[in-house]
N, C-alpha and C positions, 0 to 999 in steps of 0.2 A: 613452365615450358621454356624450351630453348629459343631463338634467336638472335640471328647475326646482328652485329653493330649496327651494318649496313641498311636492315631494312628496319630498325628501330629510329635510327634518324629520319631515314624515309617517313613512317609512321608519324614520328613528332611533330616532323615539318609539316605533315600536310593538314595536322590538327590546327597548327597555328596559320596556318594560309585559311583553312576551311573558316574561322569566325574573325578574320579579317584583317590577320596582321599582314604587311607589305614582304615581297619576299627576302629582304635584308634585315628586319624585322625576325621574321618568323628563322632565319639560319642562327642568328646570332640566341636565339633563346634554345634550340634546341643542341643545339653546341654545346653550350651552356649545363646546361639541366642533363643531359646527358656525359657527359666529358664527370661530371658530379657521380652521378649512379656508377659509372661503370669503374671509377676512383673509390668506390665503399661509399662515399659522401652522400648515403642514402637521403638524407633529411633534407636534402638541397638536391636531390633527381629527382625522376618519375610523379614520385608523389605530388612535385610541386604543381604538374601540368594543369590540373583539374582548378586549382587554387587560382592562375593565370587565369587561365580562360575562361569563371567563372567572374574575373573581375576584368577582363575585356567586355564579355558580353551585357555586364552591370555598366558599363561604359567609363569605367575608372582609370582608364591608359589614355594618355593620347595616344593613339597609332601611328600618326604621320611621324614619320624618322626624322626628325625635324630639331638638331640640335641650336640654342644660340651662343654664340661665342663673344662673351660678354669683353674679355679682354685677353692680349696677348703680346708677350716680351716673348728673346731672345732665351729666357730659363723657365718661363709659366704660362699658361692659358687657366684660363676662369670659363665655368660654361655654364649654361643653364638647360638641362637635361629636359626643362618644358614637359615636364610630367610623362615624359615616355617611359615604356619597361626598361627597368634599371640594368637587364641584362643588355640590353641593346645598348643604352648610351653608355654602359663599362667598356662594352668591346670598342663602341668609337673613340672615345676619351684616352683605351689604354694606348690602340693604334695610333692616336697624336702624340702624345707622348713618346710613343715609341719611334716613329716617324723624324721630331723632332731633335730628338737623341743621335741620330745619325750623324748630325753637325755640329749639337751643342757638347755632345758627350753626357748631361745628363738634362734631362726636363721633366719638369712637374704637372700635373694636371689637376685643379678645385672644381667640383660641381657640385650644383648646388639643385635644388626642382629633383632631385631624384628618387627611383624605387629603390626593390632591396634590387643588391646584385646578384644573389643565390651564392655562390660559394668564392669567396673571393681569389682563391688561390688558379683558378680556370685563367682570368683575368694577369694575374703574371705571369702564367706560363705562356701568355702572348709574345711576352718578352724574350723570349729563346728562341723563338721561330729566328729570330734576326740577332741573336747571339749577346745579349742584352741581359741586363739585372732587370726583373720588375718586381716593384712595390705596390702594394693596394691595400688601402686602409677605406672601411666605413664605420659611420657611427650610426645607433638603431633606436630603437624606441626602449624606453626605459625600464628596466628590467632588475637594477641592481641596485642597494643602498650604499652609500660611504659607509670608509671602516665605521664602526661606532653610532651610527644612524638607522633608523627605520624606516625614510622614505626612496621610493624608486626613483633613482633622478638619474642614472647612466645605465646606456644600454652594455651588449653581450660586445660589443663592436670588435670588430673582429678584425684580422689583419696577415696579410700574407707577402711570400715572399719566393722570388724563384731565382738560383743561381747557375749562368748555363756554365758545362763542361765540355770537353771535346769528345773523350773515348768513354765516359758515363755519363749516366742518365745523371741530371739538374737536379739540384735540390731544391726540397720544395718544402716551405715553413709556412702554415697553414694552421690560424687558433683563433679562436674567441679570449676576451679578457676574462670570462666567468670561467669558472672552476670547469661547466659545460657549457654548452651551445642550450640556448630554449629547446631548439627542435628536438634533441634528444629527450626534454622531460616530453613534451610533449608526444613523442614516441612512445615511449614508457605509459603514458596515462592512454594512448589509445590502443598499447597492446594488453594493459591490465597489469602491467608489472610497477613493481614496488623500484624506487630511486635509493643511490648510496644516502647517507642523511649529509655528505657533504656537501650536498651539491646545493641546498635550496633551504628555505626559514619558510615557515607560512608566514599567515596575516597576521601573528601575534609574535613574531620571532623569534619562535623556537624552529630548532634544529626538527625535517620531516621527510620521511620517506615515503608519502603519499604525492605521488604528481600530481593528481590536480592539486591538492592544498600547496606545492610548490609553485604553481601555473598561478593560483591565488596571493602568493606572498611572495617572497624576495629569490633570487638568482642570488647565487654566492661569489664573488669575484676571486679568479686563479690567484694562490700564493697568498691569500690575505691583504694587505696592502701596499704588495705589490703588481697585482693584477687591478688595486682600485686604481692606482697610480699611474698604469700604461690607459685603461680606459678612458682615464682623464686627456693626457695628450691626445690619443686617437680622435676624442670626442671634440677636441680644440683646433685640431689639423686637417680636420675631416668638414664638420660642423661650421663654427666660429669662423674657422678660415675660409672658407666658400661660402659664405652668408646661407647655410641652409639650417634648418632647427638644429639643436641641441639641447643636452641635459632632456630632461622628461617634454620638452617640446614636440618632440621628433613624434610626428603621427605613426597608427598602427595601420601594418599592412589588412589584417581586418577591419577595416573601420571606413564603411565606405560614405561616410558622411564628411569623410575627408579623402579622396581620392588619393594626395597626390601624398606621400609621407614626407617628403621633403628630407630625406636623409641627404649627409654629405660624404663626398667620395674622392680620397685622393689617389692620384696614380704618379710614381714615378718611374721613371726608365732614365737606366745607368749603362752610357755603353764602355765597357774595358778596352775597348779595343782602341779609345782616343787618351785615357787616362792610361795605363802604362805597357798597354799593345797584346800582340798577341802569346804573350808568356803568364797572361793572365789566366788563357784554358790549362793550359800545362801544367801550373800552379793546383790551379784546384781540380787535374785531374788524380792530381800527387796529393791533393788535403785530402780525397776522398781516399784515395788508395792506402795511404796510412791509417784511415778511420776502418775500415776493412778488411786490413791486414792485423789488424790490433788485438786481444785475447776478449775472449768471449767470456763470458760467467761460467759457461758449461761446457770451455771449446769443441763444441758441434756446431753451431750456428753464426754464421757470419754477423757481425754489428753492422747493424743498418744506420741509415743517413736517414734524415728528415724527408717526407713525402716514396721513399722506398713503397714500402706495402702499397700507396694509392698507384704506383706508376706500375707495379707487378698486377694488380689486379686489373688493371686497362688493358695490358697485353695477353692476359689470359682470358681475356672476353671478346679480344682481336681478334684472336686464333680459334678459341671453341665457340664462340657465340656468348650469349647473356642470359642468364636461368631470371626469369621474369616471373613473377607471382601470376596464375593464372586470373585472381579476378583484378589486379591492378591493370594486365593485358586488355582484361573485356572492355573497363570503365576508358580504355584509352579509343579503343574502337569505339566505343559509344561515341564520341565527339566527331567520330570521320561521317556518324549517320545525323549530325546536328544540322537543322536547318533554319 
């Protein structure tokens, strides 16, 4: 079924108002989760909501918006997210950051008490609103073994990036360290389909294209070890650096015998505009322009820039509405009759 953007956030929002999130709370997650779906980023929309609100009303969030601000210089803030939904205190964390960037020209943000933040790339695209670089890196629960090893001891951690431009659309860099994201095998295992054998090792560590036995054994880290190797900083920059867990510490978003996952979350914000002014849009309206002027494989098809396809497929969901699975629709109404 069709629709509009318009009344899908409506909807979302009023599922997170209805089982008790505050209403700065409740805009910032479906911002969120939505800004994901309507980006292709299926595995981090829609789906998520039922997942939330099942672990609100399990009473595994704090609710109250209640971030602490452990420490804070002239280039960092340290914070303690206090076990709130990770999408909320990303939005806050990136807004300081980005806030702070006004003067310093670049500032960083470590948190630490935090949830997942659903797709990380939503979170620097905050950073364009105000003409700004953003950064956002987190580290996850552990999912992946070192080259050469068979135990899970780093997560998929994922890491994004957003560059604004003046007369184009921003680019937007947007990955996990694994070969894939989990959410995708677990996509795969919940529509019945078979995975590449690149992606995953079972529990005995061979090569498997059965997703659960993937779900059961190893993640495969992007590029061999080169992807173990970015996972490692991410998980030290993220992690270690904001005192939040890391390496296989990091608790799972299911596992409500531990609430709060304790993942950690950096955000930076880079403004150009104090580092070497405004020739900086013009510049990378001209990098993009050369990347799109440039010969194609088959010259029919323009070369795309990084985050291209997520920002075309938001605008075509602006304009015509959002083809929404009908029983994903029902189960989201379900929640508006929860009481």
């Amino acid at each position: 079924m069709n629709i509009s953007i318009d009344k899908l956030k409506e909807l979302v929002n009023q599922i997170f108002l209805k089982v008790g999130c505050p209403t700065e709370v409740a805009k910032a997650c479906t911002h969120s989760l939505i800004l994901a779906e309507v980006c292709g980023v299926k595995t981090h929309g829609l789906n998520m909501v039922s997942k939330h609100v099942q672990k609100i009303l399990n009473r595994e969030y704090n609710l109250a918006p209640t971030l602490i601000k452990n420490l804070s210089t002239t280039t960092f803030a340290r914070f303690d997210a206090n076990n709130t939904i990770g999408m909320y205190s990303a939005t806050k964390c990136m807004d300081y950051a980005i806030q702070q960037a006004k003067e310093s020209g670049i500032y960083s943000v470590f948190a630490h008490h935090c949830n997942t933040l659903s797709a990380a790339f939503v979170y620097a695209l905050q950073a364009i609103q105000e003409e700004m670089i953003g950064i956002v890196m987190s580290n996850a629960p552990a999912q992946m073994p070192p080259i050469g090893g068979r135990s899970k001891l780093l997560g998929t951690n994922p890491i994004a990036f957003a560059i604004p431009a003046k007369k184009n659309h921003p680019i937007i860099v947007d990955m996990a360290t694994s070969t894939v994201a989990k959410s995708k095998i677990i996509e795969a295992r919940d529509k019945g389909l078979e995975i590449p054998l690149n992606w995953a090792l079972d529990s005995d560590g061979n090569p498997t294209n059965n997703a659960q036995k993937a779900l059961e054994g190893l993640v495969l880290p992007m590029a061999g070890a080169k992807g173990y190797s970015l996972a490692i900083i991410i998980d030290i920059l993220t992690g270690v650096l904001s005192g939040a867990n890391y390496l296989n510490n990091v608790n799972r978003f299911y596992n409500p015998s531990t609430p709060c996952m304790n993942v950690g979350h950096t955000f930076i914000a880079i403004n150009p505009k104090l580092i070497i002014g405004e020739e900086f849009y013009t510049k990378i309206d001209n990098y993009i322009n050369i990347i799109h002027s440039s010969d194609s494989i088959n010259n029919q098809t323009r070369v795309k820039l990084p985050g291209e396809r997520k920002l075309e497929k938001k605008l075509i969901a602006e304009k015509n509405g959002y083809e929404i699975n009908e029983e994903l629709y029902n189960e989201l109404m379900h929640f508006l009759r929860y009481e």
